[in-house]
C-alpha positions in Angstrom: 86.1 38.3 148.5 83.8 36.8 151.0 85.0 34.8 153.9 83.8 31.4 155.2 84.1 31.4 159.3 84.3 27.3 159.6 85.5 24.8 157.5 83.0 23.1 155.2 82.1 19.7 155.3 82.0 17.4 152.6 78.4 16.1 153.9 77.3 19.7 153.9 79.0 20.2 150.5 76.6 17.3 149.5 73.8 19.0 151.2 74.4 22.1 149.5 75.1 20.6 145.7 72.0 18.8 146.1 70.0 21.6 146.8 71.1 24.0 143.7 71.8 21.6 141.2 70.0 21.8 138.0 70.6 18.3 136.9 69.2 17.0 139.8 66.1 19.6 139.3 65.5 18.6 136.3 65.1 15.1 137.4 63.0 16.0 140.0 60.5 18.3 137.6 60.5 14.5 135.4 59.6 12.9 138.5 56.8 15.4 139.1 55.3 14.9 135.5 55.5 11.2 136.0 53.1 11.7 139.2 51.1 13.6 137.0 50.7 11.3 134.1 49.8 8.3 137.2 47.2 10.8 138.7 46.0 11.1 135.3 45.8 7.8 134.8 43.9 6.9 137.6 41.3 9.6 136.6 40.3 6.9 134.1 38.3 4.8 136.1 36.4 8.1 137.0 33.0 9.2 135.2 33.8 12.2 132.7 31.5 14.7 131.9 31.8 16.9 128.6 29.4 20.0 127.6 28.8 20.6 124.1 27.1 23.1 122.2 26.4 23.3 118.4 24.8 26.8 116.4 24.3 26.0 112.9 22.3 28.1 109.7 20.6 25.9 107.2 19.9 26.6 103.7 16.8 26.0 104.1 14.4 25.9 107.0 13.6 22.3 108.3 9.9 21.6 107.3 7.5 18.4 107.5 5.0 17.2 105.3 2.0 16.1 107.6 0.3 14.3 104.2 3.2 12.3 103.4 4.2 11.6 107.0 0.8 10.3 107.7 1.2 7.9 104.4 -1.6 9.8 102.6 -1.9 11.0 98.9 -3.6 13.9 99.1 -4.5 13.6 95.1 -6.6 10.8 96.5 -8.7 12.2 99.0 -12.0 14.3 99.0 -12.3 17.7 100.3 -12.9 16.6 103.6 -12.0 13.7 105.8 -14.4 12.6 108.7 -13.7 13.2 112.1 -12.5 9.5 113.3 -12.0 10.6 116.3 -14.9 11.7 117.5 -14.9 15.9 117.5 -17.7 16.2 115.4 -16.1 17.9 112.6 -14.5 16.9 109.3 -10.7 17.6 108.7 -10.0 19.6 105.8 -7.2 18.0 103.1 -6.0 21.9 102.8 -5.0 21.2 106.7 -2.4 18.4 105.8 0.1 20.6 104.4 3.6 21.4 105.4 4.4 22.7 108.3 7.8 24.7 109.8 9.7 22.4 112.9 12.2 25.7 113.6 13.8 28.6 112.0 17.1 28.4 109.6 19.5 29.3 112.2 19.3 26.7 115.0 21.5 25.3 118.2 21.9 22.3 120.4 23.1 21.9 123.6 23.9 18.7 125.2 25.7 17.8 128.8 26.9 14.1 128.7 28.3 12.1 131.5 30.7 8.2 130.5 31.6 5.6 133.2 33.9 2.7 132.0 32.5 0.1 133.4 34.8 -2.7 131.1 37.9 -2.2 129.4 39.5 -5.7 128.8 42.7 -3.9 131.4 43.1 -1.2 129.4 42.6 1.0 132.1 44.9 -1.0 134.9 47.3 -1.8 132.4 47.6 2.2 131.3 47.7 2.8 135.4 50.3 0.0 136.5 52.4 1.3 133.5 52.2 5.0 134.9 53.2 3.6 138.3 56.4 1.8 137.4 57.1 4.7 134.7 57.2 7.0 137.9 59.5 4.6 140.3 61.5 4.5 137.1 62.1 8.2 137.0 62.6 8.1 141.4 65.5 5.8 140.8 66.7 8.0 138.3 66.9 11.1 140.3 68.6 9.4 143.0 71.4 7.9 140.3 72.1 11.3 138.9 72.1 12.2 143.1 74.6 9.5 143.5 76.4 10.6 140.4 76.6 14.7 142.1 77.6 13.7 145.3 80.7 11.6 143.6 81.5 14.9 141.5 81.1 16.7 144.7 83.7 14.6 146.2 86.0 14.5 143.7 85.9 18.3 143.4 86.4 18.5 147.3 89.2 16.2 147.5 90.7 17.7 144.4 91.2 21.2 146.6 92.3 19.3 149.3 95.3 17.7 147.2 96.3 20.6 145.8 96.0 22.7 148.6 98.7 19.7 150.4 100.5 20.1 147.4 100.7 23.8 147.4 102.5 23.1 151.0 105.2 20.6 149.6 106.0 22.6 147.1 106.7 26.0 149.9 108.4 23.7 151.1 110.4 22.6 148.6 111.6 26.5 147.4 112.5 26.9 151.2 114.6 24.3 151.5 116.5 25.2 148.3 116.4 28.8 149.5 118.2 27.2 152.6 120.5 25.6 150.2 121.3 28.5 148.1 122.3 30.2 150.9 125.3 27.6 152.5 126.3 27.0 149.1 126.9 30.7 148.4 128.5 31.0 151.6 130.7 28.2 150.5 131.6 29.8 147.4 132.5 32.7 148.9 134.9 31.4 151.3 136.1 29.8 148.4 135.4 26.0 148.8 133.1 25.3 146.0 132.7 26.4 142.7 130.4 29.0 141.3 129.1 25.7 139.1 127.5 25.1 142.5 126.0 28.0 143.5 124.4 28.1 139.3 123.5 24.8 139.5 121.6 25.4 142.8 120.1 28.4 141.8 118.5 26.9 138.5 117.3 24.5 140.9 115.2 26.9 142.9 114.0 29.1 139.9 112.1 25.9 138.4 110.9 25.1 141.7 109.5 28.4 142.0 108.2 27.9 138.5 106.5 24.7 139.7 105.0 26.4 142.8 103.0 28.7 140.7 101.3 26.0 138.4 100.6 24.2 141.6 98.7 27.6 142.6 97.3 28.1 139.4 95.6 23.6 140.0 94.6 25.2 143.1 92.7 28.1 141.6 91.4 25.7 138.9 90.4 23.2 141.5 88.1 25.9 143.9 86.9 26.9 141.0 85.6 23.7 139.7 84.4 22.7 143.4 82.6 26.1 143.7 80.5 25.8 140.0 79.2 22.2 141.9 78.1 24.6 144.7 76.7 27.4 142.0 78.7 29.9 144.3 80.9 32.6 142.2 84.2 31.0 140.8 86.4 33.9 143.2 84.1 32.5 146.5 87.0 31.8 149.1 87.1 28.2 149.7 87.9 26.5 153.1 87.4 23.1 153.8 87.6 20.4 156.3 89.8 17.7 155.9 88.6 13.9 155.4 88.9 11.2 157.8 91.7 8.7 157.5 90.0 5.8 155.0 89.1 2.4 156.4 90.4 -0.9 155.2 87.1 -2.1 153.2 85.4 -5.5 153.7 85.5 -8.7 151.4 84.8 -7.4 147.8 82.2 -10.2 147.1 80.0 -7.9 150.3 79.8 -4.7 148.1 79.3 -6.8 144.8 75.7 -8.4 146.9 74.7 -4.5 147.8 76.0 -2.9 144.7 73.4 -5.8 142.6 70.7 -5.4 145.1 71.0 -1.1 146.0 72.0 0.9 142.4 69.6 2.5 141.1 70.6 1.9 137.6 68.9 -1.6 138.3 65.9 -0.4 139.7 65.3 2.0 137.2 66.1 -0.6 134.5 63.9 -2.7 136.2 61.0 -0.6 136.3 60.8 0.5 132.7 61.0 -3.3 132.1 58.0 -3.5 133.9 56.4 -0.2 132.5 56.4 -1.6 129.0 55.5 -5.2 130.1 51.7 -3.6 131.6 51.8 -0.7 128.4 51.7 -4.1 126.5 48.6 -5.5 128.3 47.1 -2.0 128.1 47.4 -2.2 124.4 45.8 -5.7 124.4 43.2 -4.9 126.3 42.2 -2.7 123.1 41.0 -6.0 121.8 38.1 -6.9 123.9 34.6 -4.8 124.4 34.5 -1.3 125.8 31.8 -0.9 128.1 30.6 2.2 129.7 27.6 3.7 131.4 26.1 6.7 129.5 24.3 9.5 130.4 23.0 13.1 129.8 21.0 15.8 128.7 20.3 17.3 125.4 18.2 20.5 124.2 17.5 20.9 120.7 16.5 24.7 119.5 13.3 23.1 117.2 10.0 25.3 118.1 8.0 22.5 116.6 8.6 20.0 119.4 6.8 19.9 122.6 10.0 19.6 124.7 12.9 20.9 123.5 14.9 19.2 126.2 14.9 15.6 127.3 17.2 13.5 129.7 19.0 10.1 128.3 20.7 7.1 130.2 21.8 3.7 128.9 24.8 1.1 128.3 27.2 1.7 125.2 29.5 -0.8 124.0 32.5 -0.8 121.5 34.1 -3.6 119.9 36.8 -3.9 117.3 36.9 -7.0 116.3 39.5 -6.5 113.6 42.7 -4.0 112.4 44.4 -6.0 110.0 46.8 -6.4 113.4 47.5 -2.9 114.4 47.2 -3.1 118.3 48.5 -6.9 118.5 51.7 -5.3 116.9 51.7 -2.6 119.0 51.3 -5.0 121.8 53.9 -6.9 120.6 56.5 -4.1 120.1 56.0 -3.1 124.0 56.4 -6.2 124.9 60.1 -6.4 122.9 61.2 -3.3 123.7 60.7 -5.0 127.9 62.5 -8.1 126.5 65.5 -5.5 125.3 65.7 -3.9 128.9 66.0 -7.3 131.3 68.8 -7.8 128.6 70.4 -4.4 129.2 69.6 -5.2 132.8 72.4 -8.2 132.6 75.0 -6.2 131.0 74.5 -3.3 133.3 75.2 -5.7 136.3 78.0 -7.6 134.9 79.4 -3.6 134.5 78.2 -2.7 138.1 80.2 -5.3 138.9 83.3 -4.7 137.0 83.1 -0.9 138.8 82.6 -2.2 142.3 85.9 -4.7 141.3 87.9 -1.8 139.7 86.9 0.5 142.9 88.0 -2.0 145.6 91.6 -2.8 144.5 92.0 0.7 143.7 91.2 1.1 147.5 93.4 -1.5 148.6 96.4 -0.3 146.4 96.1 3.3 147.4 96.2 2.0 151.5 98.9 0.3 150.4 100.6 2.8 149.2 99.8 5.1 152.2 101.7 2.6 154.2 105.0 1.9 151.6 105.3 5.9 151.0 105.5 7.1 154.6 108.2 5.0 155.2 109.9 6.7 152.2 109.5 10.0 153.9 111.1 8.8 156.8 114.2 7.9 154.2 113.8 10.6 152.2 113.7 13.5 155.3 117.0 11.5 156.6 118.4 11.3 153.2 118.2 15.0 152.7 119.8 15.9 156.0 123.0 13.6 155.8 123.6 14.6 152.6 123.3 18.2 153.2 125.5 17.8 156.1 128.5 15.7 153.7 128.3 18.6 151.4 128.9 21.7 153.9 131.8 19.2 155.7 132.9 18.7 152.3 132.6 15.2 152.0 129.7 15.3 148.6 128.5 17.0 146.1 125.7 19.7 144.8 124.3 17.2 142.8 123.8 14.5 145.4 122.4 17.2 147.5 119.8 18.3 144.9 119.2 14.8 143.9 118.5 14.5 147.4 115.6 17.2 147.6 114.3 15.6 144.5 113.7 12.6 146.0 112.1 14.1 149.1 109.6 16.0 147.4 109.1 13.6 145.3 108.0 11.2 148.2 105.9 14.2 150.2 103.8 14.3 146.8 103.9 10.2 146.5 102.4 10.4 150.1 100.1 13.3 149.4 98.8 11.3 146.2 98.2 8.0 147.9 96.4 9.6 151.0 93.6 11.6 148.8 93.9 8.5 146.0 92.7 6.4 149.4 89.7 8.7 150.1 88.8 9.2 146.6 88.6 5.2 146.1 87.2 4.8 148.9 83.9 7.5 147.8 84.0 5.3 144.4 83.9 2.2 146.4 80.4 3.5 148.2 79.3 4.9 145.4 79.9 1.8 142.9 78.1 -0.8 145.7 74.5 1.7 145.7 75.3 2.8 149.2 76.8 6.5 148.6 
């Protein structure tokens, strides 16, 4: 198995977690598309130019009538028509027949350029709804950030605890070993029962029994820890121990920060606000389009004298009526914003209720740090005398083994309370926004 030279961190287990993480990747490929979609947005307000290209085959080929263009019956007229113009000659009725403008199979080409000039805030209201969509998605990724790096911790300080409790337990089996062996010198020389030495001995087998699931929560525990860090499950883990936890401010401080700094808020708010400007978008629909047009078309017709020609002008689009498709739409954006600042006011009174729970968690577990290291003090002293009665003959097995029960109890009371602490105290940063 591989070997780690230094103990690791738990700010560069954070570091690490947050760099293979595929929740957090994920967020961050969201993020990406919502930059996208406000890029695209903003293209909007930008001319667009589209090529496009027709081949068609007719039936028949397109022909005009010169007679009946011009207005004239040709029933009507004599053989010949002086020249009004002035040539000199006569125009022959046989002349004003029909005559072919192309062949059956023709094409068109045509290169057209649109600037919106007008769009009654479609167009802002489409890009400020892009905008907010993307801080949206930001505070998102750094929530599910937030939500690793507790993970992380937990996972971290679970190894540590059972790691501590993998040494109280050694402890524990040596001690009884310790016992086993007065008491069966005792029952040799004759001044206890074998009941003792039995009695003892079942002690030390369950304790034994209990070391091994404590290593077996160890194993589970670097396992979990190393999945957060996508390292193999076997990777050896060795890590540095946490700083004693502080004694936190006045809880109505990390309620102010938790309201102001979690992004659950921010994200909440943003989509509020994403909806609130989709809605004037949608509106917007109701009022002219305007844009600037302009282009070039060719036209595959041999009978014209240019088959190409340029074009330039204003175009204008209103729908004046829908039976009230967008105000609907409108209006549904706009209550779907409404149902977010309401979620908005449940999510802090919950934010709140967290930061609460999190603080006197953090004051109980200190407390507790304090009230169980006196009981190791007892307990150590306990142990001792009573050990010391027994092998002057003055108590019992059971008092002694009652006695070790009590002090391993406390070492794990201890042990609890002191990674408790540092785990509340993670939750505590983590509930007020500032982890």
């Amino acid at each position: 198995m591989p070997v780690i030279c230094c103990a690791e961190t738990l700010e560069e287990a954070w570091k690490t977690a947050l760099s293979v993480d595929f929740g957090l990747q994920s967020s961050a490929s969201q993020v990406d598309a919502a930059r996208r979609g406000l890029k695209s947005a903003k293209a909007g307000r930008l001319p667009t130019v589209d090529i496009s290209s027709t081949y068609v085959g007719l039936t028949n080929k397109p022909r005009f009538d010169v007679a009946k263009g011009l207005g004239l019956d040709t029933d009507d007229l004599p053989a010949t028509i002086p020249d009004v113009f002035g040539g000199g000659a006569p125009i022959s009725t046989r002349n004003l027949g029909e005559y072919s403008l192309g062949d059956r199979l023709t094409g068109q080409v045509q290169v057209a350029a649109t600037l919106p000039l007008y769009t009654g805030g479609t167009l802002t209201g489409t890009i400020k709804a892009a905008g907010s969509g993307l801080d949206s998605y930001r505070w998102q990724r750094l929530r599910v950030a937030h939500d690793l790096k507790l993970a992380v911790a937990r996972a971290y300080i679970n190894v540590l605890r059972a790691q501590q409790a993998t040494m109280i337990s050694k402890e524990e089996v040596r001690t009884l070993a310790a016992h086993v062996h007065d008491v069966a010198d005792l029952h040799q020389q004759g001044y206890v029962p074998r009941n003792d030495l039995l009695a003892v001995q079942v002690s030390q087998a369950q304790a034994q029994e209990r070391r091994m699931q404590i290593d077996n929560a160890l194993e589970l525990a670097r396992s979990a820890y190393n999945r957060l860090m996508q390292r193999p499950f076997e990777h050896t883990v060795q890590l540095a121990e946490l700083p004693p936890p502080q004694t936190p401010q006045a809880m109505a401080a990390y309620i102010d920060q938790a309201l102001v700094q979690r992004p659950e808020l921010k994200a909440l708010t943003s989509q509020a606000q994403a909806l609130r400007h989709t809605a004037r978008a949608i509106r917007g629909g109701l009022l002219p389009q305007v844009a600037l047009v302009g282009g070039y078309m060719r036209l595959d017709m041999e009978a014209m004298e240019r088959q190409g020609f340029g074009y330039g002008g204003v175009a204008a689009d209103w729908r004046i009526f829908d039976f009230g498709a967008t105000r609907n739409r409108a209006g549904a954006a706009s209550a779907a914003s409404d149902s977010l600042r309401h979620q908005m006011e449940d999510a802090k009174s919950l934010i709140t209720l967290q930061v609460r729970q999190a603080w006197l968690d953090l004051n109980e577990s200190l407390q507790r740090i304090e009230v169980t290291e006196q009981a190791l003090r007892s307990a150590d002293e306990d142990l001792r005398v009573t050990r010391d009665r027994y092998r002057n003959g003055y108590g019992t097995n059971t008092e002694v083994l009652d006695a070790e029960t009590r002090r391993t109890a406390a070492y794990v009371n201890h042990n609890n309370a002191i990674y408790d602490a540092q785990y509340n105290e993670v939750r505590l940063r983590h509930a007020s926004g500032a982890l």
